[in-house]
N, C-alpha and C positions, 0 to 999 in steps of 0.2 A: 632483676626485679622491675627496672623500671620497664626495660620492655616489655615485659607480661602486663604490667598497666596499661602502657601505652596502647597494645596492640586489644587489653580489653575497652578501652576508652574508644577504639574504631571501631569492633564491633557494634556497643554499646549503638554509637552512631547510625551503623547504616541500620540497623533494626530500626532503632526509633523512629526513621522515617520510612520504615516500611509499611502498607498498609495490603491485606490481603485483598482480591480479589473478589466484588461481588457483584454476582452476573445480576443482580437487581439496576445497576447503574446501566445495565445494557436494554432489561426489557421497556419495551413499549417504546423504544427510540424509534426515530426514522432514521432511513439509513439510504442513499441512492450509491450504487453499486457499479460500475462502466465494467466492459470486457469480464460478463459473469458468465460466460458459459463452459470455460474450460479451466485449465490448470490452478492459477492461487486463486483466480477470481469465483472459479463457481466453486471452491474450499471455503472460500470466507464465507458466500454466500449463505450454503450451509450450516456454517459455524454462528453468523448471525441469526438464525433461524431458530436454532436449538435454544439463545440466549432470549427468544422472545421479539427481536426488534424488525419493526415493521421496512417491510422491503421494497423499492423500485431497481429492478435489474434490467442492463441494459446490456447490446451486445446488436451484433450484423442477423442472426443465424434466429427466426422468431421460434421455430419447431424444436433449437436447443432452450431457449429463453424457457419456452412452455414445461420441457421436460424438468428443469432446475426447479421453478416454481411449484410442478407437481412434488418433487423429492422435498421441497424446503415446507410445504402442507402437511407431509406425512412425517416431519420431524416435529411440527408445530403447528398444529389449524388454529392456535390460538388470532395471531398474528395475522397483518395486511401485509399483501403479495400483490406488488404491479408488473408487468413488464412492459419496455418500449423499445421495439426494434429500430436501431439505428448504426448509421456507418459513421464513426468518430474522424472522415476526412470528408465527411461531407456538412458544410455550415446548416443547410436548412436542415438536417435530422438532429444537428446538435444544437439549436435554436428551439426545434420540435422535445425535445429533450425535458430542458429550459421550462418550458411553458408548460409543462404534463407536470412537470414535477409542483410548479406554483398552482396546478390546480388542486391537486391531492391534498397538499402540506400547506402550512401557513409559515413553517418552520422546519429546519431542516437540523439532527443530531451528527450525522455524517455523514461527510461527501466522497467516499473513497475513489477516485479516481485510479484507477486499474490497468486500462485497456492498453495495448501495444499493436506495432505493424514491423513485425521483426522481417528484415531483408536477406536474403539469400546469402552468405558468407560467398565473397570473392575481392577484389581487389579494385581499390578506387584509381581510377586511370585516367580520369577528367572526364570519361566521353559522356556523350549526348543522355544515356540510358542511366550514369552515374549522377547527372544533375537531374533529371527526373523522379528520380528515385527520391532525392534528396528532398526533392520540393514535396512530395508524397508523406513521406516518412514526420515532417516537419509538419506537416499539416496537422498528422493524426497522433504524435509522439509529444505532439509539445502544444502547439497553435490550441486544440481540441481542449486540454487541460486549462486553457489560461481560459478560452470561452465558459467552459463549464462554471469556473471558481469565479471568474469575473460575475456569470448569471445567475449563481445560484448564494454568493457571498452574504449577498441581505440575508437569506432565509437562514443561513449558517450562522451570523451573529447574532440573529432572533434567538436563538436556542443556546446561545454560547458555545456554540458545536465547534466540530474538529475537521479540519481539511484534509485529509490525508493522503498524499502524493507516492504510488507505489513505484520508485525511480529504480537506480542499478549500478553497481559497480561500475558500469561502462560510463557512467556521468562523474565518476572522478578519475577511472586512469582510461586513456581512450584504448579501445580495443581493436586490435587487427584484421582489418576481414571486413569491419562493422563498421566503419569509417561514419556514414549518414547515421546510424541509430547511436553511436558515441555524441555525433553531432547533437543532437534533439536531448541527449539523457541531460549532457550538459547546462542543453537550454532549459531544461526543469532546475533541477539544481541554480542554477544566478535568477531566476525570474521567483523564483517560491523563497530562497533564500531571503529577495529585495523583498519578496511582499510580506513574507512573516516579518521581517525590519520595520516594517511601514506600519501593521497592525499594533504592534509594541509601542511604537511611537504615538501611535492616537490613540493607546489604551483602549482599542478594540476589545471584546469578548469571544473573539474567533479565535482559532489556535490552529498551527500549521502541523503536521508530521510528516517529515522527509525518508519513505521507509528506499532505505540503500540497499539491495540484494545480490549476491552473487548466481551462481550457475543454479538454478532449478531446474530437474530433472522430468521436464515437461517432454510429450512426444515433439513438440515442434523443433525445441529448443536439441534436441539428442540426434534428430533426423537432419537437423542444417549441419551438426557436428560432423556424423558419420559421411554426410552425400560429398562435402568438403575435406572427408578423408584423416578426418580430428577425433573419429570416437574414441580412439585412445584417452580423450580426456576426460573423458565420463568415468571408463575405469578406474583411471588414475587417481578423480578426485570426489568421485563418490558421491553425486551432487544429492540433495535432500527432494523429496517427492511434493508436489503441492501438498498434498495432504498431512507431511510433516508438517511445510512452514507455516500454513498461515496464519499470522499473529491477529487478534482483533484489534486493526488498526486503531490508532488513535494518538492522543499526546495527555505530558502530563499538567494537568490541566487547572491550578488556578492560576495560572502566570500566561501569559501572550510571546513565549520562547518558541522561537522555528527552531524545534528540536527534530534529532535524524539519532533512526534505528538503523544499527548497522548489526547485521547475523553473518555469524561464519558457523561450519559446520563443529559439530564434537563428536566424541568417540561416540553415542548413544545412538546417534545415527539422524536424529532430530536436530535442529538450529537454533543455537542458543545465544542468548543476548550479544551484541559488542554493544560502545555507545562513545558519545561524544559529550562532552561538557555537561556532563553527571547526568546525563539521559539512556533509560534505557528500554530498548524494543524487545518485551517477553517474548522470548518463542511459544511456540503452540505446543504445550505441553502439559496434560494434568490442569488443563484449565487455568492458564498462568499461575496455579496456586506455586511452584518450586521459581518462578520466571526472577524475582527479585534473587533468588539464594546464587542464580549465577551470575549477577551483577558486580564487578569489579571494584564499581563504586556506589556510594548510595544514591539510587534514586529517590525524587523528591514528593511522588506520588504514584501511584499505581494509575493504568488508564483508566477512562469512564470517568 
């Protein structure tokens, strides 16, 4: 008997502080977007579009940019749609960035930083081509993230907005093959970790999200596997599609905690929550309405 209390009394719990999902906390937001033209980025894109909230998407590629903005109109003409072509290892387009975005906004809802410069899988061996790469990788993997949050920080505490850092499994256990882009996941991870610390401590109104991801079943990410002779692992581990994962970034939000979404996959075929210190990252499923019922533990707000 007391267990069956017990065990209703933790219910009881994580309900109480569950709060459903409403996509009203999303519409008429800003939102600036990095790395939107393919795989999880140009997903959220979309998925921000349907919720109403207004968009600056960025990316190398302008005639993808163009096409995504057209699809994200035809989901929503309600909404503002920017694009601004830019290379995230290049300082003046990320500077150009910067300045586009303080012209449009006065304040900024979320900042998701997204974008990657994944390296060819092979084997760190010191040479000449392996530190170049490095300095490359580090530029646009890490360097690019801190400009962006460093420039756009004001406008994000204006709003009490959400920073949210789209990082990777490879930034906690290093992976083989990927030596420099293990290098850079890492540097997100200690540098976002120190600044969500730092926001806490001046009682900021910004909020950090560390979203950790495993193997997504992107064509890039499948074609570095297979050409390096690994697609065996795709098989094996069944990775989830953008278009399963993308969660609408965020964090939960009346507290200044650098909280981290960790997804691992489930039988359903979609990516369901893991979490850390009662934080949890809904997956994209039925419009986060089920995202709390797979939570371990209870979280302490829903996002938005």
């Amino acid at each position: 008997m007391k267990k069956f209390i017990a065990l209703a009394v933790l219910v009881y719990a994580i309900y109480s502080f569950w709060e459903p999902f409403d996509p009203e906390n999303v519409n008429g937001k800003n939102v600036v977007l990095t790395g939107a033209t393919s795989g999880i980025g140009e997903q959220m894109a979309y998925e921000f579009a349907k919720l109403g909230a207004n968009l600056i998407i960025t990316a190398r590629r302008e005639n993808r940019l163009r096409e995504v903005i057209a699809k994200c109109k035809e989901l929503n003409p309600n909404a503002q749609y920017h694009y601004f072509p830019a290379d995230m290892s290049n300082m003046e387009d990320i500077n150009g960035l910067i300045k586009f975005t303080k012209t449009q906004w006065e304040s900024l809802d979320y900042l998701v930083l997204n974008h990657i410069l994944v390296h060819n899988l092979g084997w760190w061996i010191g040479s000449n081509t392996n530190a170049t790469l490095l300095n490359t990788i580090m530029d646009t993997n890490f360097k690019a993230y801190v400009t962006l949050s460093s420039g756009l920080m004001s406008l994000v505490e204006k709003a009490s907005g959400r920073l949210v850092v789209m990082n990777s499994v490879a930034g906690k256990i290093g992976q083989p093959y990927l030596a420099a882009y293990s290098a850079s996941k890492f540097a997100l991870n200690g540098f976002f970790q120190a600044l969500g610390a730092e926001l806490k401590l001046k009682e900021a109104k910004a909020t950090i999200t560390n979203c950790i991801i495993g193997l997504i079943n992107t064509e890039n990410a499948v074609n570095n596997l297979k050409n390096f002779g690994l697609g065996k692992i795709v098989k094996a581990f069944s990775p989830a599609t953008p278009q399963d994962w993308p969660c609408y970034p965020g964090t939960y939000a009346d507290t200044n905690e650098h909280d981290e979404g960790f997804c691992r996959p489930c039988p359903r075929g979609f990516y369901q929550p893991y979490y850390t210190r009662d934080y949890c990252l809904p997956c994209y499923y039925n419009m986060f309405q089920l995202g709390a019922k797979y939570c371990a533990s209870p979280p302490a707000k829903k996002f938005f």
